[in-house]
DODREN-971811 format. One record per residue: residue number from 0; x, y, z of N, C-alpha, C in turn. Coordinates in pm, whole numbers. Each point is the difference from the previous one (the first is absolute). Layout:
N
NUM,X,Y,Z,X,Y,Z,X,Y,Z .
...
END
This chain:
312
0,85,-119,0,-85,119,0,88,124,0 .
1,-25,125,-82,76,100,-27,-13,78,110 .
2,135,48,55,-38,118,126,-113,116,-33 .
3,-26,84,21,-81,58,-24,53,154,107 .
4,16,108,-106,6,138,103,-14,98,-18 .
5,-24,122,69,-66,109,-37,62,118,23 .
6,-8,102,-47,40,136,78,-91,79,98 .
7,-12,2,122,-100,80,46,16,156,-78 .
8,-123,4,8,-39,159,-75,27,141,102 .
9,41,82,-100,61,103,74,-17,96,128 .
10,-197,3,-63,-13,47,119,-21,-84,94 .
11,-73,-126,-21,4,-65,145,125,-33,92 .
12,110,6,-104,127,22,82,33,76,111 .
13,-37,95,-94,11,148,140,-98,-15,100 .
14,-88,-46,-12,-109,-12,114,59,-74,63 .
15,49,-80,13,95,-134,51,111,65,93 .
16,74,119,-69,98,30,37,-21,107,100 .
17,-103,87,-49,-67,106,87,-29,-83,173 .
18,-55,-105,-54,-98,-48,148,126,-22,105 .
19,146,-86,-80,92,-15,87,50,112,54 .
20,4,98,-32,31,108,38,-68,59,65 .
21,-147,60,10,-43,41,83,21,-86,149 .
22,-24,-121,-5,9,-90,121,164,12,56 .
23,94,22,-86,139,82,62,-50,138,75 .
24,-34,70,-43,-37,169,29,-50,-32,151 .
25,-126,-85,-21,-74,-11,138,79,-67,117 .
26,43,-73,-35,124,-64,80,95,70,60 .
27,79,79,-109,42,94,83,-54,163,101 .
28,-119,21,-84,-67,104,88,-110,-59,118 .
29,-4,-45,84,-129,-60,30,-111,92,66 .
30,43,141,-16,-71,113,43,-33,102,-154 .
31,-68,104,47,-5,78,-119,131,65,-20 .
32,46,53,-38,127,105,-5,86,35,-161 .
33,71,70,52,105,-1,-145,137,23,49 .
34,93,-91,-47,180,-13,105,66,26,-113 .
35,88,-28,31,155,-3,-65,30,-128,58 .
36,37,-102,-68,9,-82,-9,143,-33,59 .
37,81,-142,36,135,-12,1,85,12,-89 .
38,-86,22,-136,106,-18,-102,18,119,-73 .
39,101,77,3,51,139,-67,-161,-14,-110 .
40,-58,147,-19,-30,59,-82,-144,-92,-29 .
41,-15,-99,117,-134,-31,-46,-145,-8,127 .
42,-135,77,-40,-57,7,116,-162,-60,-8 .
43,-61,-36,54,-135,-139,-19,-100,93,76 .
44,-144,20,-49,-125,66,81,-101,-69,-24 .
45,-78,-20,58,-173,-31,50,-39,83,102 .
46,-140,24,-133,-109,64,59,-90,-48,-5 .
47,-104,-14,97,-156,-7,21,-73,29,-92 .
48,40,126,8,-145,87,-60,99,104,-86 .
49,-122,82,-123,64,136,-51,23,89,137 .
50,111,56,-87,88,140,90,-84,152,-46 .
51,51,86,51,-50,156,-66,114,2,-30 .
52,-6,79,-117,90,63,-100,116,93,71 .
53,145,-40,-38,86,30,107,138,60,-106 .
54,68,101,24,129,60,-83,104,-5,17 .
55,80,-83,-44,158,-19,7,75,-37,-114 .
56,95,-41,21,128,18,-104,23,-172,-20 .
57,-29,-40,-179,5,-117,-26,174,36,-46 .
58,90,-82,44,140,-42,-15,-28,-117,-165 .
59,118,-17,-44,7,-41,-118,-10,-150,59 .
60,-121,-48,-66,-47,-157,86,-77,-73,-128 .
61,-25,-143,70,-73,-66,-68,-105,-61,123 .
62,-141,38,-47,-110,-77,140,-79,-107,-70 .
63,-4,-52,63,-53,-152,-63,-135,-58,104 .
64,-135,17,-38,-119,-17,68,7,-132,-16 .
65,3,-122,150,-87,-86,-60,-159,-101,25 .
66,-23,99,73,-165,43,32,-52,142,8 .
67,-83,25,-33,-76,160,-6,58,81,-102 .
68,-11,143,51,38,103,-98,6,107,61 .
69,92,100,-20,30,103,-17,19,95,-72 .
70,-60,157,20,21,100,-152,108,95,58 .
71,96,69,-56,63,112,5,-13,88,-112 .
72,4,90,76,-41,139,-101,119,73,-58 .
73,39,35,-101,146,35,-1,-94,178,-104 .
74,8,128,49,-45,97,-85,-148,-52,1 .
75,-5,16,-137,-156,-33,-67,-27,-125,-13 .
76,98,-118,-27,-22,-131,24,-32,-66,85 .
77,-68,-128,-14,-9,-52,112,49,-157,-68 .
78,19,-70,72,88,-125,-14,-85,-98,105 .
79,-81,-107,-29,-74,-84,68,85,-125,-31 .
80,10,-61,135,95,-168,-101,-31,-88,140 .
81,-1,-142,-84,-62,-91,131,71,-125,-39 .
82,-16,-151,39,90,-116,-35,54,-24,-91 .
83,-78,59,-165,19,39,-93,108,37,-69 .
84,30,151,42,120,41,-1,72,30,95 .
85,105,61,-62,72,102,136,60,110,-62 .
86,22,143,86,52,87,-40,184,44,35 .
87,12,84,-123,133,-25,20,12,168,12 .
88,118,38,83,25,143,30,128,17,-4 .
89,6,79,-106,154,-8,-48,115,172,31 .
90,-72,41,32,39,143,123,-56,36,123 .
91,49,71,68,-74,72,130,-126,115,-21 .
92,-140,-62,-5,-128,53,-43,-73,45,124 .
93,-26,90,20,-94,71,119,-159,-96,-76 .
94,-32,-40,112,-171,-104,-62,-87,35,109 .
95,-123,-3,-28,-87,-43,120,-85,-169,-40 .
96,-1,-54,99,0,-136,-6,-134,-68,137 .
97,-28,-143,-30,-107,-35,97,-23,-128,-81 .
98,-23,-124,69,-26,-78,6,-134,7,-45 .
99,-87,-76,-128,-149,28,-4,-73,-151,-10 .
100,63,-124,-9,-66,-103,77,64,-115,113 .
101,-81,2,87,74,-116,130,-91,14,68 .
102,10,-111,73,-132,-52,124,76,-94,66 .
103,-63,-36,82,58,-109,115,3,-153,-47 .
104,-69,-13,-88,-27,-119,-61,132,-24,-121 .
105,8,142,-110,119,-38,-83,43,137,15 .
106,126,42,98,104,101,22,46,73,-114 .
107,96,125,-21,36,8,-133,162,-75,75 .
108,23,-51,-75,163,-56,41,96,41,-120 .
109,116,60,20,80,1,-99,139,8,55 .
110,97,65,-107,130,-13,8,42,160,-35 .
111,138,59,18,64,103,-45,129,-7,9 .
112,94,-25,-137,62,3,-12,48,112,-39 .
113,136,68,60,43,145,-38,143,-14,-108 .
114,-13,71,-111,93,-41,-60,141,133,18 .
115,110,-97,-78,99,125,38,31,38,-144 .
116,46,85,-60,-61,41,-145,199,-27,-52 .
117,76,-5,84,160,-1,-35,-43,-198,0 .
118,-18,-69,67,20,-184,-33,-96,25,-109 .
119,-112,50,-35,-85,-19,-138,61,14,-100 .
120,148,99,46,45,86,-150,149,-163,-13 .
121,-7,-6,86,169,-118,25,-54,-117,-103 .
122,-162,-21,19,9,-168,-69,-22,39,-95 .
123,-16,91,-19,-41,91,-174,160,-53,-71 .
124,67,45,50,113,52,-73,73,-162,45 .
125,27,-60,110,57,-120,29,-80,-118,-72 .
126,-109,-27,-21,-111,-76,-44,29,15,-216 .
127,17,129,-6,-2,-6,-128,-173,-54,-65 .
128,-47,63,84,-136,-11,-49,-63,59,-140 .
129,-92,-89,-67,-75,61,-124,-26,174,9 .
130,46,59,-83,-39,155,-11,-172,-24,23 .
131,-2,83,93,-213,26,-19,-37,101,-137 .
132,-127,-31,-15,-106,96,-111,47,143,37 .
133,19,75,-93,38,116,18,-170,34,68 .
134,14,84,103,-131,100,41,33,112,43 .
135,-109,95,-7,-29,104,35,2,28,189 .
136,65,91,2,9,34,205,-150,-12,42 .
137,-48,-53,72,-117,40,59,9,-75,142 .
138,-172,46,88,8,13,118,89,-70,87 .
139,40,-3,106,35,-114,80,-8,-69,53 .
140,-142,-71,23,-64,-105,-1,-68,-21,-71 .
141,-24,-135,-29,-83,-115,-91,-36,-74,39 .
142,-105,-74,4,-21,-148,50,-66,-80,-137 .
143,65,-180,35,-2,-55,-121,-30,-113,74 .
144,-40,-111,-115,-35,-124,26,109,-78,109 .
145,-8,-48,78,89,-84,67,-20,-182,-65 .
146,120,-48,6,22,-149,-82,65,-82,138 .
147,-5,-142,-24,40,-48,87,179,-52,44 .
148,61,58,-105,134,10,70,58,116,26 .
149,-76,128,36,-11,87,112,-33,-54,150 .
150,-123,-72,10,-59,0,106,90,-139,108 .
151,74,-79,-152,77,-112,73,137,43,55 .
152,63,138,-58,75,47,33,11,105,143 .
153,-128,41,38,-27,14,118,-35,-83,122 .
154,-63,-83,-47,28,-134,86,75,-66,12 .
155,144,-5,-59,81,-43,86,69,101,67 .
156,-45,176,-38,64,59,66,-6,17,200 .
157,-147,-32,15,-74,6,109,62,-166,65 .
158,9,-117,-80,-1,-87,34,121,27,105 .
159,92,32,9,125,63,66,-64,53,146 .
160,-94,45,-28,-12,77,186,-12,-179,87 .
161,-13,-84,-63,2,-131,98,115,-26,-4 .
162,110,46,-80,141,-51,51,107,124,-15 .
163,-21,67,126,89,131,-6,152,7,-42 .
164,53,-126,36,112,-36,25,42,11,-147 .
165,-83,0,-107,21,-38,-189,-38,177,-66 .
166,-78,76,146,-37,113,-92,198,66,-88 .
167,74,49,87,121,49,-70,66,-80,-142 .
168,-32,-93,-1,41,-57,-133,-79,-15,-97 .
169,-130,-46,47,-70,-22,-116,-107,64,-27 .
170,-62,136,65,-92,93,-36,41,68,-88 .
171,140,71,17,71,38,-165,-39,-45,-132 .
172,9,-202,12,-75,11,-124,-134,-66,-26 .
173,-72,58,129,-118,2,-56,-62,149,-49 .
174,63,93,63,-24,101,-19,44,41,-133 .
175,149,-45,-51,12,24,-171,-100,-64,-51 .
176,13,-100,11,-134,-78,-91,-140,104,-71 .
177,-24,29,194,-139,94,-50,30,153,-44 .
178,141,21,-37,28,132,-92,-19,-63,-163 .
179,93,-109,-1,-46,-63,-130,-114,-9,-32 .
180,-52,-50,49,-167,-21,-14,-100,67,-42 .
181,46,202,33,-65,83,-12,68,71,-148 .
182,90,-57,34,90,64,-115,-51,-32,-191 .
183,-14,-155,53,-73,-30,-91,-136,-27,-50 .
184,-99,73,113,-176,19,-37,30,111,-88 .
185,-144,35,-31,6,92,-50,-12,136,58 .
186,22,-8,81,40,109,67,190,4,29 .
187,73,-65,-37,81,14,28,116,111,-101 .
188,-37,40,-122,19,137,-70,16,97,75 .
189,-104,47,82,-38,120,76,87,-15,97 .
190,16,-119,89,67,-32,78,185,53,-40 .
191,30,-57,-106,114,31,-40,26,128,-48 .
192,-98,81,-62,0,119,-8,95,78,92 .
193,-65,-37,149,45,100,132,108,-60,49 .
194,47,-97,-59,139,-65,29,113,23,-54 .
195,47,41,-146,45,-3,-132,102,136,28 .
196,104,-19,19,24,172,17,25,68,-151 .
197,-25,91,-24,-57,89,-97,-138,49,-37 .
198,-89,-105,44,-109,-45,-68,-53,125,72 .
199,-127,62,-46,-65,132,72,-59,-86,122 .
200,-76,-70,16,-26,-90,108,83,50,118 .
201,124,-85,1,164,23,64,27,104,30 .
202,-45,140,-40,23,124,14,-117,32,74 .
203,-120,5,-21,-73,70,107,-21,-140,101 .
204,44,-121,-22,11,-53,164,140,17,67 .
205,85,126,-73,108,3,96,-28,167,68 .
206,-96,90,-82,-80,145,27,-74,-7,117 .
207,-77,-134,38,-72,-63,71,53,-27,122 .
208,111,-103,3,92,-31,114,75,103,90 .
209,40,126,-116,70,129,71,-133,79,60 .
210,-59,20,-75,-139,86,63,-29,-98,158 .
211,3,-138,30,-41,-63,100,102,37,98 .
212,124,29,-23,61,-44,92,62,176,7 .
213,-43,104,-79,29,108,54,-153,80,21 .
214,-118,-23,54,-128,61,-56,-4,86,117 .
215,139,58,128,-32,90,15,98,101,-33 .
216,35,14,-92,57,126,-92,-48,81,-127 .
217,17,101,6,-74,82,-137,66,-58,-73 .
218,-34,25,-154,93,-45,-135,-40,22,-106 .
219,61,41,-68,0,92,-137,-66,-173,-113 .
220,-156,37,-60,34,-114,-154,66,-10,-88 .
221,77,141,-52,109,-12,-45,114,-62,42 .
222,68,-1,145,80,-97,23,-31,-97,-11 .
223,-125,-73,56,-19,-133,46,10,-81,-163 .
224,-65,32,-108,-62,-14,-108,186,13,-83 .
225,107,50,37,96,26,-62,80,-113,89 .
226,-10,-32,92,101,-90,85,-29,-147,-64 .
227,-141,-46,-47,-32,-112,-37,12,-11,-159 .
228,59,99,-64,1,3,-128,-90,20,-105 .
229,-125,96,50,-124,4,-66,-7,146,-46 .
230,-54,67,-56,-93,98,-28,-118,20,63 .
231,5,165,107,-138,32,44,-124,-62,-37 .
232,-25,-14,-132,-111,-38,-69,-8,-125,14 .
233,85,-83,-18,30,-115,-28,-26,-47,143 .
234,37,37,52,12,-49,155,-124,14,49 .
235,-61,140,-1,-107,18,64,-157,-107,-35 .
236,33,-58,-188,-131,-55,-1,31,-129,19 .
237,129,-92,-47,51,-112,94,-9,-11,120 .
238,-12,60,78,-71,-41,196,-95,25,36 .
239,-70,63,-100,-142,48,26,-90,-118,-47 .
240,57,-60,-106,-27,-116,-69,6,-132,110 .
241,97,2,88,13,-105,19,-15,-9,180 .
242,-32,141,39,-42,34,140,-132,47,17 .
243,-52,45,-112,-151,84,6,29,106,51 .
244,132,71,42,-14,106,65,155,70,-96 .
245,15,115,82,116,108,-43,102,-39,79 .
246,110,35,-25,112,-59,130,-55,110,156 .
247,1,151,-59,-71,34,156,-104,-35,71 .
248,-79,-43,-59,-142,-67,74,66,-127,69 .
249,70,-59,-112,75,-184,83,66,75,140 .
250,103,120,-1,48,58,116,-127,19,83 .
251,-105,81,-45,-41,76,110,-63,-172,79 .
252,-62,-74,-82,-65,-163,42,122,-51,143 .
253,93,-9,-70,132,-24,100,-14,31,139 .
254,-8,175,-22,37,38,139,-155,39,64 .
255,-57,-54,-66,-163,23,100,-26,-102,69 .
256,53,-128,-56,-6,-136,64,104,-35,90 .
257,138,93,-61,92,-59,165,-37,109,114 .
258,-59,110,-39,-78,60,118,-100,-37,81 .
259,-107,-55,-74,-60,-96,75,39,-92,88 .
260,94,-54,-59,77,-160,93,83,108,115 .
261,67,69,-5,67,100,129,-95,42,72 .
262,-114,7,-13,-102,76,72,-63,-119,96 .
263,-16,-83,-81,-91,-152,45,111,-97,77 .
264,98,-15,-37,96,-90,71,81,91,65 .
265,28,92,-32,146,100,113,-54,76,74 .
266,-189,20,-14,-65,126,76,71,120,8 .
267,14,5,-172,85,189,-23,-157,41,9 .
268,34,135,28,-141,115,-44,18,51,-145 .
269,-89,27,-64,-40,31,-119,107,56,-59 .
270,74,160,93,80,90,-42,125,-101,-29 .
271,70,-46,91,127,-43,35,-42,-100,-130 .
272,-65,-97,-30,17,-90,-121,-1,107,-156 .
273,-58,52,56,-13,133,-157,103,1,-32 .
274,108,29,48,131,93,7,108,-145,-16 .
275,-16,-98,59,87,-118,22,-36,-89,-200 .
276,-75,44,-24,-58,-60,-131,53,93,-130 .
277,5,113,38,54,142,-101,-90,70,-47 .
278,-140,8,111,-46,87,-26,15,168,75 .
279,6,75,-65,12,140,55,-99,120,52 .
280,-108,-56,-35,-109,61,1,-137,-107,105 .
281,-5,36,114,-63,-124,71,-154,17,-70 .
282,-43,138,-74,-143,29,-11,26,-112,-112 .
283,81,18,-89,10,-94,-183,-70,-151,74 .
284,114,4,78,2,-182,70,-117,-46,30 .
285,-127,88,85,-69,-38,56,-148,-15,-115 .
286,63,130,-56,-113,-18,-144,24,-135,-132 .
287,99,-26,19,53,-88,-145,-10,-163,160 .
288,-1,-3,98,-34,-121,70,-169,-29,-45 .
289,-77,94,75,-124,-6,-5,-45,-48,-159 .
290,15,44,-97,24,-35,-136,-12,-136,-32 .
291,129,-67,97,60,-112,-73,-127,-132,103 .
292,48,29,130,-94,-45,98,-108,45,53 .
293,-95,73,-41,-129,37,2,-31,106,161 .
294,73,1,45,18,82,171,169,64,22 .
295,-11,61,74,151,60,47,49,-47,68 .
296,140,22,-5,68,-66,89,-27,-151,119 .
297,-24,124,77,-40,-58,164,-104,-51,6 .
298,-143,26,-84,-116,-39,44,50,-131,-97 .
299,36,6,-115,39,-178,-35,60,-78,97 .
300,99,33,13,91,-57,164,-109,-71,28 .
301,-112,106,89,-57,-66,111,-98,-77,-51 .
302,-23,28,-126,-86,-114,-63,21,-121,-27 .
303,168,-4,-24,45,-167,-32,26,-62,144 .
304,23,112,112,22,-68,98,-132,-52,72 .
305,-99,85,32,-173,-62,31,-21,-109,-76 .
306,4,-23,-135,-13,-100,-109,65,-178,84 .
307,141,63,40,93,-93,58,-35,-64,158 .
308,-105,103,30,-24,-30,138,-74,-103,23 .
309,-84,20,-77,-141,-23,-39,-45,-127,-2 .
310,150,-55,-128,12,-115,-27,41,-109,79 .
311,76,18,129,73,-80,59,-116,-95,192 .
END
């Protein structure tokens, strides 16, 4: 009698692969929460229920749902993605974000992997990888179909929190793996885009990185836009393109949010964070806060803190 065999089909694969994975996630969370995980650069959440819509800074990542869904808003977009896909964030994007299905019965469970955009650019060039489709710069996130040697490549990345003793050697390559991996969806163009040095990508995610790590200093767009090798013009609709915003708005986003966090975790007063952030004008601050967060200063304070009370 002739053996007889089959290929399981693609998607039921992933369903296959999804389920093992969520039952990792739960395993390791056995509460609701969202961690940082033991293993460099990777962090696991479950939720119950939808969240309210919340604003922070997506880092250049890959999130991988594999129950529920979540939307982030990036500008005028909005980005919904659930077991399905996953989204990929290939610069530092100011978002507002929220969980929009989970219950107690099926959690949203997922993964976040943070990528580092210098090892993306190494296997580029060490790998000798296929040139990608030439494309056009655009936003910095996407979300795309997820396949199942993504999702197997995260499972063995997780598989590691049961043997700590293996994370230093061998999360490395699970973690290349799942750069490869992305590298080669179709999303992985875009991806390489912001990796590639020359590439305009490469330039406003290096406009991006200086703006982060200097956002409390004034600065000329002519310098900034001349240090990365661009043209005013050039520059200005390349990050606008790919931030939804202007580089001063990405500043002013910056320092309204690490004011917040000084106010909420260091219990600065309004003024003293104004000034510690680079703002000069406490009236600007308090008007361009209210703006961003719907109240001033202090009465937000005491709103996230009642909120916090409330809950416990």
């Amino acid at each position: 009698m002739q053996n007889m065999s089959y290929e399981i089909p693609e998607l039921a694969l992933c369903e296959i692969e999804r389920k093992n994975l969520s039952e990792s996630i739960l395993k390791t969370l056995r509460s609701e929460d969202f961690i940082n995980t033991r293993i460099p650069d990777l962090a696991a959440f479950r939720y119950t229920k939808p969240t309210e819509p919340s604003t922070g800074m997506y880092a250049p990542s890959v999130c991988l749902i594999t129950q529920g869904a979540k939307r982030v808003v990036l500008g005028d977009e909005a980005y919904t993605y659930n077991s399905e896909h996953f989204l990929l964030t290939s610069v530092n994007l100011p978002t507002i974000s929220q969980v929009v299905e989970a219950s107690w019965k099926k959690p949203c469970l997922g993964l976040v992997f943070t990528l580092d955009l210098n090892e993306v650019s190494q296997m580029i060039i060490k790998e000798n990888l296929p040139k990608p489709k030439q494309v056009k710069i655009g936003p910095g996130m996407a979300i795309t179909q997820v396949n199942a040697p993504l999702i197997k490549a995260f499972q063995r990345l997780v598989d590691l929190l049961d043997e700590p003793e293996s994370i230093p050697l061998l999360a490395p390559l699970a973690q290349k793996e799942i750069i490869y991996r992305l590298l080669m969806s179709d999303q992985g163009p875009r991806l390489r885009q912001m990796a590639t040095a020359g590439s305009h990508g490469h330039q406003i995610a290096r406009a991006i990185e200086w703006l982060k790590e200097n956002y409390t200093q004034a600065f000329r767009i002519e310098d900034l836009s001349s240090d990365i090798g661009m043209s005013v013009s050039s520059f200005h609709h390349h990050f606008r393109t790919v931030t939804t915003m202007t580089p001063l708005q990405y500043q002013k986003w910056l320092r309204l949010h690490k004011a917040r966090h000084l106010m909420l975790m260091e219990r600065m007063d309004a003024a003293s964070a104004s000034i510690e952030v680079g703002y000069e004008s406490a009236s600007q601050f308090s008007r361009e806060y209210s703006r961003l967060f719907g109240a001033p200063p202090m009465r937000d304070i005491r709103n996230i803190l009642q909120i916090s009370s409330d809950s416990q």
